[in-house]
GUFI-208705 format. One line per 3 residues: number of its first residue (from 1); their letters; for each residue z, y, x of C-alpha. Coordinates in steps of 0.05 Angstrom, whole numbers, padded with zeros to 5 digits. Layout:
REM GUFI-208705
NUM> A> Z,Y,X; ...
END
This chain:
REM GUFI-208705
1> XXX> -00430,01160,00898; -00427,01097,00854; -00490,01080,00824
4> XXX> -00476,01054,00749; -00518,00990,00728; -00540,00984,00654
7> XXX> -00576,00927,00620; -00610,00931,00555; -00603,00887,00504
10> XXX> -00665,00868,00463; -00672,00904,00399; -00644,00856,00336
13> XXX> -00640,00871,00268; -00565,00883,00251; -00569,00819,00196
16> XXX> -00606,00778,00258; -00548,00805,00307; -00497,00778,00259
19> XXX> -00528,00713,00248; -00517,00703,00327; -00452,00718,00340
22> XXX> -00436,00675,00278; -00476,00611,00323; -00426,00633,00379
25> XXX> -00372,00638,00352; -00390,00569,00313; -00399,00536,00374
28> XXX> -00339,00562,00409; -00300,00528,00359; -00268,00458,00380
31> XXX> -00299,00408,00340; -00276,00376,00279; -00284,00305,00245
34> XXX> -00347,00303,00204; -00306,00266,00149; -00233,00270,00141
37> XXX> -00197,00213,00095; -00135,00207,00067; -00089,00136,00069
40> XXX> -00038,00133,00017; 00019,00091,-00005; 00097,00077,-00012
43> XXX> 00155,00065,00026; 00162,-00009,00007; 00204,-00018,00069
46> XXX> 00218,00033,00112; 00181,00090,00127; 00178,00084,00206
49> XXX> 00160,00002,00181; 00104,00030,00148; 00075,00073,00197
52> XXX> 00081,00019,00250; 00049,-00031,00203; -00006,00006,00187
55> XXX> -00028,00062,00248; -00065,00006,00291; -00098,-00022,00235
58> XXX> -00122,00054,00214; -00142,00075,00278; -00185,00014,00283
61> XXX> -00217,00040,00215; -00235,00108,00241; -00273,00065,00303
64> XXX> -00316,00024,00257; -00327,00074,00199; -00358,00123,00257
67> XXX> -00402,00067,00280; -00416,00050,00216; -00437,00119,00183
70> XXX> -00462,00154,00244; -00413,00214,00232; -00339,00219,00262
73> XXX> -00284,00190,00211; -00208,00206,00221; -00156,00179,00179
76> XXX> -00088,00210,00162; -00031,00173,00124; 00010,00191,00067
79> XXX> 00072,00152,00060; 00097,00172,-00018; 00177,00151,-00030
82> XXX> 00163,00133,-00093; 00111,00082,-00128; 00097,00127,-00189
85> XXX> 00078,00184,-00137; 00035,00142,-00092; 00001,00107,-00154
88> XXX> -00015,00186,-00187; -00043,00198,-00109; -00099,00154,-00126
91> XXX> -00107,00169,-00193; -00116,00236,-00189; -00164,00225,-00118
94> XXX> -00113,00264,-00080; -00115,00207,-00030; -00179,00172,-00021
97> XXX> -00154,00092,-00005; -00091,00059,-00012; -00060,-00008,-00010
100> XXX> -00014,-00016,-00066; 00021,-00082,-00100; -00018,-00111,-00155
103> XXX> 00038,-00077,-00211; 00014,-00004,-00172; -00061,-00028,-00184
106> XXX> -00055,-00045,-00251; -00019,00022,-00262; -00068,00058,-00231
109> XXX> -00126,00035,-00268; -00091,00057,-00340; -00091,00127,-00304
112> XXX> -00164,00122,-00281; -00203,00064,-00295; -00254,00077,-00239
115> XXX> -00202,00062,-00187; -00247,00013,-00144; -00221,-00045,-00101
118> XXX> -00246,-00047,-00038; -00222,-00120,-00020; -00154,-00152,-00026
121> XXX> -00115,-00194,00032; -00114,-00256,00042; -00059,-00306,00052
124> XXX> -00085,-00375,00091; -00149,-00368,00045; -00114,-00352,-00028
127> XXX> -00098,-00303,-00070; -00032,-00322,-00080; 00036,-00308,-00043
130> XXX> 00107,-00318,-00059; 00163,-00279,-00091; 00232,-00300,-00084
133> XXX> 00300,-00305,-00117; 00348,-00292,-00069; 00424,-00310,-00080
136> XXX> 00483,-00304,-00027; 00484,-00370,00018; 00551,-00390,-00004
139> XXX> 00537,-00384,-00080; 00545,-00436,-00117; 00490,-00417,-00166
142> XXX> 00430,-00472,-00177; 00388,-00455,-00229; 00367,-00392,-00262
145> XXX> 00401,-00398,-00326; 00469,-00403,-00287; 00462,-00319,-00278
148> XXX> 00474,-00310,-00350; 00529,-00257,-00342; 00527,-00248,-00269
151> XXX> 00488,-00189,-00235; 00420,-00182,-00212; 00393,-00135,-00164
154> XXX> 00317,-00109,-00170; 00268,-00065,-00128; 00228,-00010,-00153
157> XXX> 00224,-00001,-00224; 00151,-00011,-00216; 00150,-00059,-00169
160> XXX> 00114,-00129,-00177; 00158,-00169,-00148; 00228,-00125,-00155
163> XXX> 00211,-00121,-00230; 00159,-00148,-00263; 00140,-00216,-00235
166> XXX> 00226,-00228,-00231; 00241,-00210,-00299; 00181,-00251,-00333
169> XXX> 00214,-00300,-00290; 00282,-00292,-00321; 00256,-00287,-00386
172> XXX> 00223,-00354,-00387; 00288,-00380,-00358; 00330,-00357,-00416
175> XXX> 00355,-00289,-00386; 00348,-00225,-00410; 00383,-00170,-00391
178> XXX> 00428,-00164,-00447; 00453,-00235,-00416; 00466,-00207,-00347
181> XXX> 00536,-00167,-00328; 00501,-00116,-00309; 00431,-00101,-00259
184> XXX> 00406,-00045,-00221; 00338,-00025,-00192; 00349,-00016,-00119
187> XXX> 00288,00002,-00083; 00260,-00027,-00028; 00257,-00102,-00020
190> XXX> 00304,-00102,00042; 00361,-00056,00001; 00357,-00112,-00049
193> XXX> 00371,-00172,00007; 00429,-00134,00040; 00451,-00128,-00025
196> XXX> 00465,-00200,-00040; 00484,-00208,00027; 00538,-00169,00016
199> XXX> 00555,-00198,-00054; 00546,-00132,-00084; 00497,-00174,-00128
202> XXX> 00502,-00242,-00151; 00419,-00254,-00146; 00369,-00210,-00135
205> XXX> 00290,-00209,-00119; 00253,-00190,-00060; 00185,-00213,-00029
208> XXX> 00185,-00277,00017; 00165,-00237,00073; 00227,-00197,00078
211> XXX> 00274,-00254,00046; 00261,-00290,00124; 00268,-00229,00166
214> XXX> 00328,-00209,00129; 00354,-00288,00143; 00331,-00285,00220
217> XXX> 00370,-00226,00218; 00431,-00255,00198; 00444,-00233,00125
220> XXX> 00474,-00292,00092; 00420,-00308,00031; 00388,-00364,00015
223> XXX> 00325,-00379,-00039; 00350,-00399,-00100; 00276,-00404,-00133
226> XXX> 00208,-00376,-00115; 00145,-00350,-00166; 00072,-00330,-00156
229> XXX> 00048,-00263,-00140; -00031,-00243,-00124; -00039,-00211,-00058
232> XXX> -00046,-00138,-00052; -00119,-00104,-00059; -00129,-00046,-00019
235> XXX> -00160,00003,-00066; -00213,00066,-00073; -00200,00129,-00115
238> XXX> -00258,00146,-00156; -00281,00208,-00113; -00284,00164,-00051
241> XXX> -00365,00169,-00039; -00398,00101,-00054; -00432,00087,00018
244> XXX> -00364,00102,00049; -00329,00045,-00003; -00382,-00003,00012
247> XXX> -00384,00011,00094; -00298,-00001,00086; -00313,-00065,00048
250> XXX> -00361,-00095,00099; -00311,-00079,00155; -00253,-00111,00129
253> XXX> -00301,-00175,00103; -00338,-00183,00172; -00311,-00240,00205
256> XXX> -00328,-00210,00271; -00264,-00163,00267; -00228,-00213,00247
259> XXX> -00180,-00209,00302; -00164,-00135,00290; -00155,-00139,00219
262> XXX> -00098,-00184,00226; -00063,-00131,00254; -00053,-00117,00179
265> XXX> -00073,-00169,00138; -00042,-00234,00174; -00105,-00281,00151
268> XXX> -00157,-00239,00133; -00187,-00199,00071; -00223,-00233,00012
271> XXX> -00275,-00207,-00039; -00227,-00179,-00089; -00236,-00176,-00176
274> XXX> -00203,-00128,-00232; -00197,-00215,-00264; -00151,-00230,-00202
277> XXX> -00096,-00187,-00227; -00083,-00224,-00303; -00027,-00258,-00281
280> XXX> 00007,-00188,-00266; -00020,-00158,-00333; 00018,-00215,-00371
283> XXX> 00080,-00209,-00335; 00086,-00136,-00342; 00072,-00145,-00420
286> XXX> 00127,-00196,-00421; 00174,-00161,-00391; 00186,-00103,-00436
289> XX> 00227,-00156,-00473; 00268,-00155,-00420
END
C-alpha cells in the first residue's frame, strides 16, 4: 500500500501569502532596462541611411549612459518621414533626444521653448558647414541671377538648407520665386541632386555632403555656388530628466570617446548656444519674401 507524503506549509496571512507570490512572480520575470529612451528624427536621406548612420553611434550611448548613471539605458529610434512630425516629436516630449537641422531647432523651440541642446557637431572645429547650389554639369549657367525664369528644385519645405538658407540665398541674388519658371519642394537632399542630374531642374539645393556622394556616384552636377549653414545640435525635449541631459552632454564632450563619436559626428561635438542659430532665424524671416 502506497504511503502518501504531505508537507505543511507554514501558516501566512492570506495578504502576507499574496505579497510572496507577487516577489516570485516579480522575479521570474526577465528583466527590463531601468530607463528606456526614445531617439527621434527624419528621413533626410534614406531611411535604411539613417538607421545605418546612427545605430552604432546609439548603441555606444546606451554603453556610457549605463556607466554613467549606474542603471541600464536602452535606446530605440524613431525615424519620422516628415520634418514637421519629427519636430512635434520633441515638442510635445514624445521622443526624448533628437538631432534635427538648425531650421527643425528653431521650429521646435516656438513649439516649446524649453527644448534644451545637448551639444551640437562639429565640423574641423566650427560651427559652420556648407550648403550648395547644385546645377547640371553641362549647364551653362554662372551666376545666380542667370536662373531668373528657369526652375529650381528644393528639399523639405522646412528644411535649412532645401529651403530656407537657398531661398535667402536667391533673394539676395535678385530671385524670387515669382522670377523662376516654376520650383518644387522635393524632399530629401539626394531627390533634389538626381533631379538636376536628370535636367528635370535647372538648379537646385542640397547639402555638400550629399552634392559629392551624388558626384562620386556619377550624377552629372556640378556647384554652381555654396552658402553657410550652422551645424546640427542634437537636442533634449523638456521632459528628458536633467542628470540624464547633463550625463549625454559630458559623453559626447569627453575627448576620451572621441574616436567613437565620430562614428556620427565626423570631428567631434562642441558646447552648443540658442545665439548659434541667428543666422538661421534671419534667413527664415527673409524668406517669406520669397
Amino acid at each position: 500500500m502506497e504511503r502518501l507524503i504531505t508537507y505543511k506549509l507554514p501558516k501566512f496571512g492570506f495578504p502576507r501569502l499574496l505579497a510572496i507570490i507577487g516577489c516570485w512572480a516579480y522575479l521570474a520575470l526577465p528583466s527590463q532596462a531601468d530607463i528606456s529612451l526614445t531617439f527621434g528624427t527624419y528621413a533626410a536621406d534614406k531611411p535604411t541611411e539613417t538607421v545605418r548612420k546612427y545605430r552604432p553611434f546609439l548603441s555606444f550611448l546606451e554603453i556610457e549612459l549605463s556607466k554613467a548613471l549606474g542603471e541600464a539605458v536602452s535606446i530605440k529610434m524613431v525615424i519620422a518621414k516628415e520634418y514637421e512630425h519629427s519636430i512635434d516629436q520633441l515638442a510635445n516630449g514624445e521622443v526624448d533626444f533628437s538631432r534635427f537641422g538648425p531650421a527643425s531647432y528653431v521650429l521646435a523651440t516656438k513649439k516649446n521653448p524649453d527644448v534644451e541642446i545637448i551639444a551640437m557637431e562639429s565640423q574641423k572645429g566650427q560651427k559652420r558647414f556648407k550648403g550648395v547650389i547644385a546645377v547640371h554639369e553641362e549647364s551653362e549657367i554662372n551666376d545666380l541671377s542667370e536662373l531668373a525664369g528657369h526652375s529650381f528644385a528644393f528639399g523639405d519645405e522646412l528644411s535649412t538648407i532645401g529651403r530656407y538658407l537657398s531661398q535667402a540665398l536667391l533673394l539676395s541674388a535678385g530671385i524670387s520665386g515669382a522670377d523662376l519658371q516654376t520650383y518644387e519642394f522635393l524632399g530629401r537632399h539626394d531627390r533634389v541632386g538626381t533631379a538636376v542630374g536628370s535636367e528635370r531642374f535647372t538648379a537646385g539645393a542640397l547639402k555638400e555632403s550629399t552634392f559629392k556622394k551624388l558626384v562620386k556616384s556619377g550624377v552629372p552636377i556640378r556647384e554652381l555656388t555654396t552658402f553657410d549653414n550652422v551645424t546640427k545640435p542634437w537636442l533634449a525635449s523638456s521632459t528628458l530628466a536633467p542628470h540624464v541631459v547633463e550625463a549625454m552632454r559630458h559623453i559626447m564632450l569627453e575627448e576620451a570617446n572621441a574616436s567613437a563619436v565620430k562614428q556620427i559626428a565626423k570631428h567631434g561635438f562642441l558646447e552648443g548656444d540658442d545665439a548659434d542659430y541667428q543666422l538661421v532665424r534671419d534667413a527664415m524671416e527673409d524668406s517669406q519674401s520669397f
